[in-house]
FIPA-488793 format. One record per residue (C-alpha): residue number from 1; x, y, z. Coordinates in Angstrom, 2 decimals, padded with zeros to 5 digits. Layout:
<r><k>NUM</k><X>X</X><Y>Y</Y><Z>Z</Z></r>
...
This chain:
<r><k>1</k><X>054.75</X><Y>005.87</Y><Z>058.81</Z></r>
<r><k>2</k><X>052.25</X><Y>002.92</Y><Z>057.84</Z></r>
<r><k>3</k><X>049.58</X><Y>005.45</Y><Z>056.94</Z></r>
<r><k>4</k><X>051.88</X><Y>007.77</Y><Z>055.80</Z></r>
<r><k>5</k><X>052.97</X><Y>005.06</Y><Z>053.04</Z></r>
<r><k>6</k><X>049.60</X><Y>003.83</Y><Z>052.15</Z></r>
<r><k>7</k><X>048.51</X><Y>007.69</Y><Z>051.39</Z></r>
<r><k>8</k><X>051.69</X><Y>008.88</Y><Z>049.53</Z></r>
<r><k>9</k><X>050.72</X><Y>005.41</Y><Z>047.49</Z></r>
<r><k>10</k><X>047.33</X><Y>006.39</Y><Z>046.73</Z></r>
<r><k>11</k><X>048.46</X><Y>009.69</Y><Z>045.38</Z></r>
<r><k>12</k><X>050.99</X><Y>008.62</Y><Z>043.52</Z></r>
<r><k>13</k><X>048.12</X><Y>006.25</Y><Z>041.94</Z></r>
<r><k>14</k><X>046.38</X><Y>009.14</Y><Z>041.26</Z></r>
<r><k>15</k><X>048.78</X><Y>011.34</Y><Z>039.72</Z></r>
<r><k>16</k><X>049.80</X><Y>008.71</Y><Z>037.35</Z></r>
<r><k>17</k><X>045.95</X><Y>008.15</Y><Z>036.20</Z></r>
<r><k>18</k><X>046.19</X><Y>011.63</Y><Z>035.62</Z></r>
<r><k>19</k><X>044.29</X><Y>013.45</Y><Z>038.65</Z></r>
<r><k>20</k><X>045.47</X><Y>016.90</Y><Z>037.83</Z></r>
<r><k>21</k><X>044.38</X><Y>018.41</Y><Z>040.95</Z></r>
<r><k>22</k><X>045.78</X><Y>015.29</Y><Z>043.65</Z></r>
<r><k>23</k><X>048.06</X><Y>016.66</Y><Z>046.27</Z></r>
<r><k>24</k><X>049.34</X><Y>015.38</Y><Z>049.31</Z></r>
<r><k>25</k><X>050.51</X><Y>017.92</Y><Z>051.62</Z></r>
<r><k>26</k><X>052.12</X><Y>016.78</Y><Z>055.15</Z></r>
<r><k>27</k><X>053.20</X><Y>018.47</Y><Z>058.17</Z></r>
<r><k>28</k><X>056.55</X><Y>017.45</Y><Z>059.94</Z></r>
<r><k>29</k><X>055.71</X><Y>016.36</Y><Z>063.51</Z></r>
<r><k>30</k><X>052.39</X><Y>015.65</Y><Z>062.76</Z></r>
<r><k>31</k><X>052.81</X><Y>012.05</Y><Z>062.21</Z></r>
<r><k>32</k><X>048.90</X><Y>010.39</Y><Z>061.86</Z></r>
<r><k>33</k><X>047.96</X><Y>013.56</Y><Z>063.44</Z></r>
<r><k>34</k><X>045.99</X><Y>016.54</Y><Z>061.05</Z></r>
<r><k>35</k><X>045.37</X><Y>019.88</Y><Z>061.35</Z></r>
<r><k>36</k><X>041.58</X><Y>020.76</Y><Z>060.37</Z></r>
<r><k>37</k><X>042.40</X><Y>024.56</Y><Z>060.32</Z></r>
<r><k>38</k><X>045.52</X><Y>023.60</Y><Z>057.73</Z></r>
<r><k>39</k><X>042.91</X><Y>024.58</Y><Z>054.90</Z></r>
<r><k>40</k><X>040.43</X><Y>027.13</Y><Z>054.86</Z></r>
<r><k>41</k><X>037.74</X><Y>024.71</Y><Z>053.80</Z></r>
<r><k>42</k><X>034.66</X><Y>027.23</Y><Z>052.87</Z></r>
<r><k>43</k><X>037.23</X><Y>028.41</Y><Z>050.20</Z></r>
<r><k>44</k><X>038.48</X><Y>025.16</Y><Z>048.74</Z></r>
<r><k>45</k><X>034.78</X><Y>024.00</Y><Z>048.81</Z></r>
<r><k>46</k><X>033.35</X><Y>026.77</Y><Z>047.74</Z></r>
<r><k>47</k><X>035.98</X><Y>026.66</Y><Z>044.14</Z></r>
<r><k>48</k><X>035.51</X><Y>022.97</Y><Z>043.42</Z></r>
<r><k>49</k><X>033.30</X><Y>021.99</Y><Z>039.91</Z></r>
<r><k>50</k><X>032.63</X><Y>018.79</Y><Z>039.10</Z></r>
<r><k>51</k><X>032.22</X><Y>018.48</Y><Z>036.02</Z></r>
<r><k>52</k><X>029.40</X><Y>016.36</Y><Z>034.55</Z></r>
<r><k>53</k><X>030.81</X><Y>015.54</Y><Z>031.11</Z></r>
<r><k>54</k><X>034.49</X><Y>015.59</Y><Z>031.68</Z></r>
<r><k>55</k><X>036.02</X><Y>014.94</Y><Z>027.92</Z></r>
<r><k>56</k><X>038.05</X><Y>012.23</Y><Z>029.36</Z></r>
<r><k>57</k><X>037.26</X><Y>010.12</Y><Z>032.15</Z></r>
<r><k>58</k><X>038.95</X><Y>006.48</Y><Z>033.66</Z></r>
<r><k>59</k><X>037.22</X><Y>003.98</Y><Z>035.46</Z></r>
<r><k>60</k><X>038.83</X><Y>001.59</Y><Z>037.19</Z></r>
<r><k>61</k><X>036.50</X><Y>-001.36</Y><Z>038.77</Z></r>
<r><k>62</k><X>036.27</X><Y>-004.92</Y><Z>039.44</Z></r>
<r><k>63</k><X>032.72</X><Y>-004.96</Y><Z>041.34</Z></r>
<r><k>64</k><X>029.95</X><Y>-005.75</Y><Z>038.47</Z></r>
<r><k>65</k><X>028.01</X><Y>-003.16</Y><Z>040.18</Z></r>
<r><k>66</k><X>030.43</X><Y>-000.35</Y><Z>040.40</Z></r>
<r><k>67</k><X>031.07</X><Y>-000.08</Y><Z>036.92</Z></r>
<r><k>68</k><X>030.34</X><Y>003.42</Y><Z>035.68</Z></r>
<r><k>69</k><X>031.90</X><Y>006.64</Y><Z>035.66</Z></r>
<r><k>70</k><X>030.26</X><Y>010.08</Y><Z>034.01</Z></r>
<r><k>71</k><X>029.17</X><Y>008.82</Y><Z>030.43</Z></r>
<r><k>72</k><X>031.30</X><Y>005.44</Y><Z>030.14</Z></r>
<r><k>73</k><X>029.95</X><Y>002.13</Y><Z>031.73</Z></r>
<r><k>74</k><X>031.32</X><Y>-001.06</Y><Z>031.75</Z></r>
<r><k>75</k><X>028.90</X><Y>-003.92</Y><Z>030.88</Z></r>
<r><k>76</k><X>031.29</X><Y>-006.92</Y><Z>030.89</Z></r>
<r><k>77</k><X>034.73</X><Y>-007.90</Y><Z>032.28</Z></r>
<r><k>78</k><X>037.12</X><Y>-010.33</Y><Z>031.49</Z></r>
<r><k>79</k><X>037.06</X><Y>-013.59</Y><Z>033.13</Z></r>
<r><k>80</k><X>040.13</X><Y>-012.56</Y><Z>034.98</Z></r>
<r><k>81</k><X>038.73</X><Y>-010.04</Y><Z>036.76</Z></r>
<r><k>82</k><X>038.19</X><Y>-010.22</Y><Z>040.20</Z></r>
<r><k>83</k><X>036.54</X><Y>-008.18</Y><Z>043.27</Z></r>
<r><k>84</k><X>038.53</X><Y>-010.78</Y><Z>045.72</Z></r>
<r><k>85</k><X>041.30</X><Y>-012.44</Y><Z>044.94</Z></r>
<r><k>86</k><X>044.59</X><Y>-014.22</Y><Z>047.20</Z></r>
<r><k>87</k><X>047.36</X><Y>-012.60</Y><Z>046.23</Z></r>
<r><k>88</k><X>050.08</X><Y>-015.25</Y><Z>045.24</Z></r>
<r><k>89</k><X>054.12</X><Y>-014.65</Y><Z>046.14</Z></r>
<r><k>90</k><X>056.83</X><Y>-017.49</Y><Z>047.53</Z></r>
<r><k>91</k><X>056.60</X><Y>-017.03</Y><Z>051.50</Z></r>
<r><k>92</k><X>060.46</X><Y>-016.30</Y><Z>051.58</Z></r>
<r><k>93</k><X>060.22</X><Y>-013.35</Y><Z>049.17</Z></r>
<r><k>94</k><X>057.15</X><Y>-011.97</Y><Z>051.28</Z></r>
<r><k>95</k><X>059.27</X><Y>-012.48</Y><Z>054.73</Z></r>
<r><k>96</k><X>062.09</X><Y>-010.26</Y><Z>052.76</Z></r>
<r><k>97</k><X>059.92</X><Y>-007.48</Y><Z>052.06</Z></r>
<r><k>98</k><X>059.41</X><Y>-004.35</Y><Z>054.05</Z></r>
<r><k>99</k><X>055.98</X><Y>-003.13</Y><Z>054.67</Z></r>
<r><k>100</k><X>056.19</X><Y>-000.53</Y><Z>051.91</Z></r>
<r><k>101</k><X>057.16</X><Y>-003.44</Y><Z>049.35</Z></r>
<r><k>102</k><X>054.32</X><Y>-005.62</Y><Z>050.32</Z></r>
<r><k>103</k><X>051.84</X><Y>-003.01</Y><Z>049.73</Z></r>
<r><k>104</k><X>053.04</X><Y>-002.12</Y><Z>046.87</Z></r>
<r><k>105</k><X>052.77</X><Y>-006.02</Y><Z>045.81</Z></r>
<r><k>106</k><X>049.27</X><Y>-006.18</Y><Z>046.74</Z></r>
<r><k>107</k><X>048.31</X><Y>-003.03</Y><Z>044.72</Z></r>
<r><k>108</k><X>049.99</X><Y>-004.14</Y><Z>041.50</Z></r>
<r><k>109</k><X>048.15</X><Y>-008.00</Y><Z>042.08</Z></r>
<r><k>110</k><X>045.48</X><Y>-005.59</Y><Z>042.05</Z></r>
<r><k>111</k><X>045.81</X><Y>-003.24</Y><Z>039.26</Z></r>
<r><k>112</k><X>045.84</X><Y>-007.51</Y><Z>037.47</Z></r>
<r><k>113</k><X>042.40</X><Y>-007.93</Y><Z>038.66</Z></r>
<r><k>114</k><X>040.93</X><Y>-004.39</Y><Z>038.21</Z></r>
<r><k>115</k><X>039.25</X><Y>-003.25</Y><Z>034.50</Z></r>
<r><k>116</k><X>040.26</X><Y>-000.03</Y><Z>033.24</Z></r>
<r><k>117</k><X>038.37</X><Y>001.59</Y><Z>030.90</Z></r>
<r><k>118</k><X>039.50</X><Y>005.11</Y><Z>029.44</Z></r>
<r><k>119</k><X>037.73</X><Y>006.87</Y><Z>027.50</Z></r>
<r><k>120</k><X>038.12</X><Y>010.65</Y><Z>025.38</Z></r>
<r><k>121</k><X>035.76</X><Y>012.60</Y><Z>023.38</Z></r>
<r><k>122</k><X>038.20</X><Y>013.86</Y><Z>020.59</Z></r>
<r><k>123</k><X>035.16</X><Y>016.17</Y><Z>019.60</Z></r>
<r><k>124</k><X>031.72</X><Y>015.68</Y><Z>019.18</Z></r>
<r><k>125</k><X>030.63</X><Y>012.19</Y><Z>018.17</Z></r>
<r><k>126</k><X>033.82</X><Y>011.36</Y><Z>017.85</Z></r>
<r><k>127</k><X>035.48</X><Y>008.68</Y><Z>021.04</Z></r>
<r><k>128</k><X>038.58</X><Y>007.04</Y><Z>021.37</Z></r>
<r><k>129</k><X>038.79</X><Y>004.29</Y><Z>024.03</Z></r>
<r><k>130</k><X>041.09</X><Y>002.31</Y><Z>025.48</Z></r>
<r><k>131</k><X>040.63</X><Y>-000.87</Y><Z>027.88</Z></r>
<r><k>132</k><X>042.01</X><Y>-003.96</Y><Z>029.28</Z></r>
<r><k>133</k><X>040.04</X><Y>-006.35</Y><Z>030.79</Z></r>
<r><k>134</k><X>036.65</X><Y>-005.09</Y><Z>028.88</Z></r>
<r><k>135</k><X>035.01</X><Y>-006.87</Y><Z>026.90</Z></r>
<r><k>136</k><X>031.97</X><Y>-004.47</Y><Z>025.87</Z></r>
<r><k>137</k><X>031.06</X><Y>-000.91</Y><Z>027.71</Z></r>
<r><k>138</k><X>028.45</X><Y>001.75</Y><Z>026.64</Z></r>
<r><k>139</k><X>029.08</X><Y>005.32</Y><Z>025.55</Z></r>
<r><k>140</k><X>025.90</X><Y>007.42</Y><Z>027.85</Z></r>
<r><k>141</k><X>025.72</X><Y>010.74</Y><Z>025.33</Z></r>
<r><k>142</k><X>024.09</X><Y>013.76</Y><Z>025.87</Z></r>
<r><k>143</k><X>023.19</X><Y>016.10</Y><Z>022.96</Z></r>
<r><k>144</k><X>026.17</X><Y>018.46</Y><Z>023.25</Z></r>
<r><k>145</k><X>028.40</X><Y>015.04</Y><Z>022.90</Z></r>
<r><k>146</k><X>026.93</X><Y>014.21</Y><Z>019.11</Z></r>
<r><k>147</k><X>025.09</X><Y>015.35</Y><Z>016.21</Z></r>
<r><k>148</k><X>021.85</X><Y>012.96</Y><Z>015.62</Z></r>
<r><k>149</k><X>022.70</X><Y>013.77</Y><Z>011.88</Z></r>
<r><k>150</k><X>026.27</X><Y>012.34</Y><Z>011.60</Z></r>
<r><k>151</k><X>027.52</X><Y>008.97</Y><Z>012.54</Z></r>
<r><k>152</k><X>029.02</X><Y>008.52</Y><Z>015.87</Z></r>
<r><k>153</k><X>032.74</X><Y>006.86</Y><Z>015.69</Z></r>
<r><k>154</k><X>034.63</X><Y>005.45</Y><Z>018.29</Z></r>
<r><k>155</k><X>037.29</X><Y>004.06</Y><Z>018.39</Z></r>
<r><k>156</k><X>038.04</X><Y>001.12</Y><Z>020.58</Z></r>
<r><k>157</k><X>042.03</X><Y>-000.32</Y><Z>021.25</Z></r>
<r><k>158</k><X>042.62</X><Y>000.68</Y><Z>018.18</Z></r>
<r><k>159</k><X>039.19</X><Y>-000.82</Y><Z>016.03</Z></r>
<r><k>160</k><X>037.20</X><Y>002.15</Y><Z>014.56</Z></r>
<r><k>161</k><X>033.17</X><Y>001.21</Y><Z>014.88</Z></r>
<r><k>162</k><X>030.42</X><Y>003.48</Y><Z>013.49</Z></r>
<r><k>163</k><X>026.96</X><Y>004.15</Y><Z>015.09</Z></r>
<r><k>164</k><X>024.10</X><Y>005.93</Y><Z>013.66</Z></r>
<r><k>165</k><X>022.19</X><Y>006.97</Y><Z>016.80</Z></r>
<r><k>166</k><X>019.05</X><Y>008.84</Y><Z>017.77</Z></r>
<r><k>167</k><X>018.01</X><Y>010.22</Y><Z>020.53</Z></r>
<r><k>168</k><X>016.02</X><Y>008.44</Y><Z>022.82</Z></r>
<r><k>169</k><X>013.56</X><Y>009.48</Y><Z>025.48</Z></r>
<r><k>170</k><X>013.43</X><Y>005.89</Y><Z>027.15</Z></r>
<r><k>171</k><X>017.08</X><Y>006.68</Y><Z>027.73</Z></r>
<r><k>172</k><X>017.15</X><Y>010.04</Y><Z>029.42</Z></r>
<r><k>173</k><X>014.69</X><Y>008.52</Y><Z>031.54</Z></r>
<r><k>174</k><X>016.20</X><Y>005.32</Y><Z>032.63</Z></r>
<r><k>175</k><X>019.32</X><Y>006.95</Y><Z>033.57</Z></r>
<r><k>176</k><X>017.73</X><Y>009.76</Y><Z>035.70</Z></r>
<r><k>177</k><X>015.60</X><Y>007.02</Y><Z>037.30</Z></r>
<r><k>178</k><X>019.21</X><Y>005.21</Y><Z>038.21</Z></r>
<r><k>179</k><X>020.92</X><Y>008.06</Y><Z>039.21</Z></r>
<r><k>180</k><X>018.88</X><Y>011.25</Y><Z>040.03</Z></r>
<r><k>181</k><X>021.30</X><Y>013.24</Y><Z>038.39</Z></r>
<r><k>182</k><X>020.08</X><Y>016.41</Y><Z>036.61</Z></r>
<r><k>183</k><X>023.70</X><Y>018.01</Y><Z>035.52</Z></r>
<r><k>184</k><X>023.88</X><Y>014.68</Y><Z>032.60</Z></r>
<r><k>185</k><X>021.07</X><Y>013.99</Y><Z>031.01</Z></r>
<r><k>186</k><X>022.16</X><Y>011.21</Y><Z>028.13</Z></r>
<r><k>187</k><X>019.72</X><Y>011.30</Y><Z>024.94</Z></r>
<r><k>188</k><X>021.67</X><Y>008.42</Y><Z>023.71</Z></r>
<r><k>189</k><X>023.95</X><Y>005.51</Y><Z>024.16</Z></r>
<r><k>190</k><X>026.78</X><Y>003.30</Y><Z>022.13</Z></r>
<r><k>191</k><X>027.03</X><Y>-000.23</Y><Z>023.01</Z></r>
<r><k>192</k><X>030.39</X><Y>-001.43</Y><Z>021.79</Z></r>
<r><k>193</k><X>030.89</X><Y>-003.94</Y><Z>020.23</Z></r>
């Protein structure tokens, strides 16, 4: 049942970040038990994508090294954001809880010390962004994501900033350098604010 929680949890989590393909699917009797010919694996394989500019993406992080997702990249957190934390609650409240309610505790002490950056492309050159705990991110944007000709807007919890940009070959190549990734190739980036 533990395990059983802690997964139903985590998909719950990612149904409401908006994972539009997260399913759990359990067996009765099976308790921590799986069945590896449940799915026929060469076909779910074989039919997943990914996507390498998604027009929305989340990223969730609190490790100053883990901070980017697809085109979005957090450069700076909020002071209280934390990798590690203790988890504060009255001892007497903790002893009343059942194991589901304590992990549910933890997670949302958590979600406190986590960043979350989302951001949507609306259409070309043209962002809207939304974050607590951020204090400044970068836009990574390949050509198809921007016209060089028109200001790029984006706007941020609600502030609208304008960038001119142009492409950039030092940026194409610093990015393939970090990542090795030839599906996004970003000409460009936004540094907000």
């Amino acid at each position: 049942m533990c395990l059983f929680f802690s997964l139903g949890l985590a998909f719950e989590r990612l149904k409401a970040a908006g994972a539009p393909d997260a399913q759990l699917i359990t067996f009765p009797g099976l308790g921590h038990d799986f069945k590896f010919d449940a799915v026929e694996w060469g076909a779910f394989l074989g039919e997943a994508r990914r996507d390498p500019c998604p027009k929305r993406v989340l990223r969730l992080c609190a490790d100053p090294h883990e901070t980017r997702a697809f085109w979005i990249d957090v450069e700076k957190t909020d002071a209280t954001i934390r990798e590690e934390f203790t988890p504060q609650v009255d001892a007497k409240r903790w002893a009343g809880m059942d194991d589901g309610e304590k992990r549910r505790y933890v997670a949302e002490a958590a979600d406190k010390k986590t960043a979350r950056l989302e951001a949507e492309m609306k259409a070309p050159g043209d962002f809207v962004v939304k974050g607590e705990g951020v204090r400044s991110f970068r836009l990574l944007l390949c050509e198809e994501m921007f016209d060089a000709k028109e200001a790029v807007k984006v706007t941020w919890n609600g502030r609208l900033r304008i960038r001119k940009l142009a492409p950039s070959k030092q940026t194409v190549l610093l990015d393939f350098v970090e990542r090795f990734d030839r599906t996004f190739l970003p000409v460009a980036e936004v540094q907000v604010p």
